[in-house]
C-alpha positions as CSV (number, residue, x, y, z in Angstrom):
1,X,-39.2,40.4,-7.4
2,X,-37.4,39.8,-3.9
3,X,-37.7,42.8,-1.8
4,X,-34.1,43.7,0.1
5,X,-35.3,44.0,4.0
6,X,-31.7,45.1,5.2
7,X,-28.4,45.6,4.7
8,X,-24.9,45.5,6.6
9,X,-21.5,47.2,5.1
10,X,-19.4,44.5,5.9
11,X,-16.3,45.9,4.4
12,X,-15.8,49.2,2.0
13,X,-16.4,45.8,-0.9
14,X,-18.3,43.3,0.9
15,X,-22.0,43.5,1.4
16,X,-24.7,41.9,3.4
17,X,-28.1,41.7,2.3
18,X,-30.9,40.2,3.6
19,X,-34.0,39.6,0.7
20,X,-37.4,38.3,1.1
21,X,-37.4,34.8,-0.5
22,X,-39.6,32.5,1.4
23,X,-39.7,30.0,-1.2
24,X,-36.2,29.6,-1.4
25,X,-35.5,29.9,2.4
26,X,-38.3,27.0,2.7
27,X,-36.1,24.3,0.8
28,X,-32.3,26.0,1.1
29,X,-30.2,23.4,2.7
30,X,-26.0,24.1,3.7
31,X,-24.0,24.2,0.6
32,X,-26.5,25.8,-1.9
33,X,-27.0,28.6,-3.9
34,X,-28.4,31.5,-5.5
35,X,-29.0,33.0,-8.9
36,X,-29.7,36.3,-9.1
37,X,-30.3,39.3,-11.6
38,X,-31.0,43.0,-10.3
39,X,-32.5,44.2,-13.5
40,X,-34.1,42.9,-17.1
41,X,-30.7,44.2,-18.6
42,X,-28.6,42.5,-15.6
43,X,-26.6,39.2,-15.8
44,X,-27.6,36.3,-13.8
45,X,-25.0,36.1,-10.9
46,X,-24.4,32.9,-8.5
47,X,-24.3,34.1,-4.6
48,X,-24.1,30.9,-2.0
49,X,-26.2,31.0,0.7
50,X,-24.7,32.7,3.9
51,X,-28.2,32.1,5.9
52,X,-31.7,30.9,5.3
53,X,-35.1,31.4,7.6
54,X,-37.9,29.4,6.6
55,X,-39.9,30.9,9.4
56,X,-39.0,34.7,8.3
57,X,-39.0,33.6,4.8
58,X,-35.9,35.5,4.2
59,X,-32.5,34.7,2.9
60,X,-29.1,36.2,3.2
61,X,-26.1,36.8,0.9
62,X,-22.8,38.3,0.8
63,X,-22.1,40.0,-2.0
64,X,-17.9,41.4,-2.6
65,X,-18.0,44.4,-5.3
66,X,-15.8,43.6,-7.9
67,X,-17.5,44.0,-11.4
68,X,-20.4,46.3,-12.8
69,X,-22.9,43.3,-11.6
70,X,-21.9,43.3,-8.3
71,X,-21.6,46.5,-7.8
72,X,-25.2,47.0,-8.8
73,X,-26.0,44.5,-6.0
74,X,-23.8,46.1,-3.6
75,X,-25.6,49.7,-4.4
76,X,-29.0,47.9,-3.3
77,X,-30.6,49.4,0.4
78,X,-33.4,48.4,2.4
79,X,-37.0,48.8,0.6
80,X,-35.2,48.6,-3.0
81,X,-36.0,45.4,-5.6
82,X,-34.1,42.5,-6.9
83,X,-35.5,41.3,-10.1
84,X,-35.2,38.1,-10.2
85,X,-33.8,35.3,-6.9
86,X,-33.6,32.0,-8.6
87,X,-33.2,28.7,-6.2
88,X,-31.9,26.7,-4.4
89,X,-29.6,25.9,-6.9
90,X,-27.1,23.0,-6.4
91,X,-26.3,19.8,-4.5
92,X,-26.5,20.3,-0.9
93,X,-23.1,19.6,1.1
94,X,-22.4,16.2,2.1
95,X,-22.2,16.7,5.8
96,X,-20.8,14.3,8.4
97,X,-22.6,13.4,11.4
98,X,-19.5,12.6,14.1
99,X,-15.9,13.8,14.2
100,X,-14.2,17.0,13.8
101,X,-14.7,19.1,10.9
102,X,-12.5,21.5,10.0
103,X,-14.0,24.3,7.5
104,X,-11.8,27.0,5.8
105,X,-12.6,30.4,4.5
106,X,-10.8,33.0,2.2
107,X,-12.7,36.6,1.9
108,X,-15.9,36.4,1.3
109,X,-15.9,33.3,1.6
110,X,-16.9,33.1,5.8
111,X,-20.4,33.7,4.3
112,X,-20.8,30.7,2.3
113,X,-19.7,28.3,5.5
114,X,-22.0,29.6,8.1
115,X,-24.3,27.3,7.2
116,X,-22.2,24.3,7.4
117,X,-21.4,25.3,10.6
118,X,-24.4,25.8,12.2
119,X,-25.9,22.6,10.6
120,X,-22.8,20.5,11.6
121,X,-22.9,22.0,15.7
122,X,-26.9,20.7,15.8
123,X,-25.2,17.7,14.7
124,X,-22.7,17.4,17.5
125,X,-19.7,17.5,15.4
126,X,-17.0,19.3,16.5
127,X,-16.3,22.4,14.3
128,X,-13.3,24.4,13.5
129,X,-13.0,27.4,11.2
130,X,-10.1,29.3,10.1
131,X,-11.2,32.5,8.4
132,X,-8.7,34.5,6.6
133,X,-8.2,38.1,5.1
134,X,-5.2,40.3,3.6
135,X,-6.1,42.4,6.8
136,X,-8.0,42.8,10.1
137,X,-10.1,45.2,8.8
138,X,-11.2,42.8,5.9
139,X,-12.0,39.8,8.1
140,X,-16.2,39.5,8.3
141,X,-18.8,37.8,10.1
142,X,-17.3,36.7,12.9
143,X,-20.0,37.4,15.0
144,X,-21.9,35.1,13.0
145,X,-19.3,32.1,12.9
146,X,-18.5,32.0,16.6
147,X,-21.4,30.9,18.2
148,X,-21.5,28.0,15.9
149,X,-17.7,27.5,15.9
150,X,-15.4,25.4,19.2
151,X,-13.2,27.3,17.7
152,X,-12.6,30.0,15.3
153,X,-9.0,30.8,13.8
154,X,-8.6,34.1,12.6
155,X,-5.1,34.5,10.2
156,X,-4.1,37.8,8.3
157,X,-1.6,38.2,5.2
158,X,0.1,41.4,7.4
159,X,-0.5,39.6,11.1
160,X,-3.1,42.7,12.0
161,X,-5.4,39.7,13.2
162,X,-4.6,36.6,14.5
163,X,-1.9,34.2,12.9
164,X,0.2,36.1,10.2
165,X,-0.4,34.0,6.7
166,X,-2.3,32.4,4.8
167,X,-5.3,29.7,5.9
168,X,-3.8,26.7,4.1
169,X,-0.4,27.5,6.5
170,X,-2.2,27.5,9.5
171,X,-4.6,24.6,8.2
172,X,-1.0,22.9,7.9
173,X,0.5,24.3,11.1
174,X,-2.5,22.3,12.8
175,X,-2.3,19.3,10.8
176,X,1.8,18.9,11.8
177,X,0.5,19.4,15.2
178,X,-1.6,16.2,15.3
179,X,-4.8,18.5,14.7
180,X,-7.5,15.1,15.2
181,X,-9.8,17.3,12.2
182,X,-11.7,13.7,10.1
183,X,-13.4,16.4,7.2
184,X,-12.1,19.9,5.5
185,X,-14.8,22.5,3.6
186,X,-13.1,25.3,1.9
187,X,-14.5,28.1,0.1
188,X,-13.0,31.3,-1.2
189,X,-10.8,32.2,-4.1
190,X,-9.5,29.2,-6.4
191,X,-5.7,29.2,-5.6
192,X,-6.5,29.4,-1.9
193,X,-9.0,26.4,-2.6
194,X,-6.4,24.4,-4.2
195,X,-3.8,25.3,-1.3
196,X,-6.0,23.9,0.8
197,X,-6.0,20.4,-1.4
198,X,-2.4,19.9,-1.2
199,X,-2.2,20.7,2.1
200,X,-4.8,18.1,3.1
201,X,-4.1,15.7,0.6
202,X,-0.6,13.7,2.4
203,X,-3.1,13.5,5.3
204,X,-5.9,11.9,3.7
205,X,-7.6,13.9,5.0
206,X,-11.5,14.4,2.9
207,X,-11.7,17.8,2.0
208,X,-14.6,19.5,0.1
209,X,-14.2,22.9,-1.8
210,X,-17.0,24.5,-3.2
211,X,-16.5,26.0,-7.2
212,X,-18.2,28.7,-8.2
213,X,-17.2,29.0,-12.1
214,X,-19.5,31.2,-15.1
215,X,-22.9,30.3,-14.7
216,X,-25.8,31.6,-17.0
217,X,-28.9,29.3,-16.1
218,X,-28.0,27.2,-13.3
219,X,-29.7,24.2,-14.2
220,X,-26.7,22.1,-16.5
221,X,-28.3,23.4,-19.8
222,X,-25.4,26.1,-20.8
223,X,-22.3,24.1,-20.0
224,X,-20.6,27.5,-19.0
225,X,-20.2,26.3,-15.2
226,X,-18.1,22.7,-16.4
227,X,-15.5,21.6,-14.6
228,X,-12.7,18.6,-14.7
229,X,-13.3,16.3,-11.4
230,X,-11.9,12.8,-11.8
231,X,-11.2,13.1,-15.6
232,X,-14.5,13.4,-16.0
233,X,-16.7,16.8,-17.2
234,X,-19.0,18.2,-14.0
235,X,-22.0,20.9,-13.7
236,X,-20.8,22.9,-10.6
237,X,-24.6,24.2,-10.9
238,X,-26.6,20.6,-11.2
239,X,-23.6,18.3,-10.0
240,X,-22.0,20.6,-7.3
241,X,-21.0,23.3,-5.9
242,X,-18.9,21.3,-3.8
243,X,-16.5,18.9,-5.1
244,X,-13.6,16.3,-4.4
245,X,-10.9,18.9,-4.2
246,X,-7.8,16.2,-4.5
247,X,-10.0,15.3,-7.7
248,X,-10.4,18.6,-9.4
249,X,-8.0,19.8,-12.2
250,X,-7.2,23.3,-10.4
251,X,-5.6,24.5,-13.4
252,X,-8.3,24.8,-15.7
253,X,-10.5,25.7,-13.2
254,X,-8.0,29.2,-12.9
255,X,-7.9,29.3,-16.6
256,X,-11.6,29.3,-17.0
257,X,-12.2,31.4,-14.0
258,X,-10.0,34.4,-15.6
259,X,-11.5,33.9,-19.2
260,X,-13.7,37.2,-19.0
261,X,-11.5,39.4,-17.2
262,X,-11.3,41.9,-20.3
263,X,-14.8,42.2,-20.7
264,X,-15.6,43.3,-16.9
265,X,-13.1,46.0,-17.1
266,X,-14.8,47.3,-20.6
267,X,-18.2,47.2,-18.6
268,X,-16.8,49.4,-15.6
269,X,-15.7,52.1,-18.3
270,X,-18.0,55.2,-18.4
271,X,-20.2,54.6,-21.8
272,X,-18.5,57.6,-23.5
273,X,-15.1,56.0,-22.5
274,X,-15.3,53.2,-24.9
């Protein structure tokens, strides 16, 4: 059991919670993740790491209600249970140690690179993050990405925030302007992800996405989480979550990413319904 201490509605979908895990907290690095189920007849759900405290023994997780699973998660409130918090899970992220990193974020996404952040700042590399959202209202956590940013980019699909588009336009709007950035992270949705590759990849510029496909067990004995990186068949739970993205076959990874659409609409449906 991992007890939830607190909660913050980031957004009417997107959920903070902070859950007493001091095993996990004790050995989470930047780039890791989570497994969790909320009940015996749950799902086992992946959830990156948005922060870890070793000395509170806590972690925290953002969680972005879009199936029956996550919306159980999202329903959760201070002094409620989580059944089961499996990890860390995952390679942590390669991180640089001089230079200018650059690290983009789609949705939910800004909580999965707080970590890299603040680990690359207390390494004295220069960080940059561009965080985007369909609208100002859906933009989260910038009060945790600021004070471990030089400089945080905020774009919106409607201009309600910051630059109007997407993050892979602005990423290449800097880039064209002779943007010095030596490393890219990218997490969020898939197509954004793979935007991100082909905007970074004329540059040569080394960029890092994290993949989050189907995971049951976390530990490379399903298969469900493979993916395509260099030809060659990859664990995003045992061999990632971050990848090569000018390596990774971004269209499987869509295909395989959609593959149980069906089946989390039947489990929204009221039992009686079906």
């Amino acid at each position: 059991m991992a007890a939830v201490l607190d909660t913050r509605e980031l957004t009417p979908v997107t959920k903070l919670l902070v859950l007493e895990a001091p095993l996990v907290a004790r050995h989470a690095r930047p780039g890791q993740f989570v497994i969790v189920r909320v009940n015996a007849h749950g799902e086992r759900v992946p959830i990156s790491l948005t922060d870890f405290d070793p000395a509170a023994g806590t972690i925290t997780v953002v969680v972005q209600r879009v199936g029956k699973t996550s919306g159980l998660i999202c329903a959760l409130e201070p002094g409620d249970e989580m059944l089961d918090v499996a990890g860390p899970l995952g390679r942590p992220v390669e991180l640089p140690t001089e230079g200018h990193a650059v690290l983009v974020a789609g949705g939910f996404g800004a909580g999965a690179i707080h970590p890299l952040a603040r680990e690359l700042q207390e390494r004295l590399v220069l960080v940059t993050v561009i965080v985007g959202a369909r609208t100002a209202e859906l933009v989260i956590l910038r009060d945790l990405l600021e004070p471990v940013s030089d400089e945080l980019l905020v774009c919106t699909d409607d201009g309600s925030l910051g630059y109007r588009g997407f993050t892979a336009q602005l990423l290449a709007d800097r880039l064209a302007g002779g943007a010095p950035f030596t490393d890219c992270f990218a997490v969020g949705p898939v197509a954004m992800m793979r935007a991100v590759a082909e905007v970074t990849g004329p540059h040569g510029l080394h960029t890092l996405v994290s993949l989050d496909p189907i995971m049951l067990d976390g530990t490379g004995m399903c298969g469900a989480c493979r993916v395509t990186v260099s030809g060659e068949t990859k664990f995003a739970c045992i061999d990632g979550p971050f990848f090569d993205a000018h390596a990774i076959d971004f269209d499987e990874a869509i295909v395989r990413s959609k593959m149980y659409v069906d089946e989390e609409h039947v489990a929204l449906e009221p039992v009686g319904a079906r």
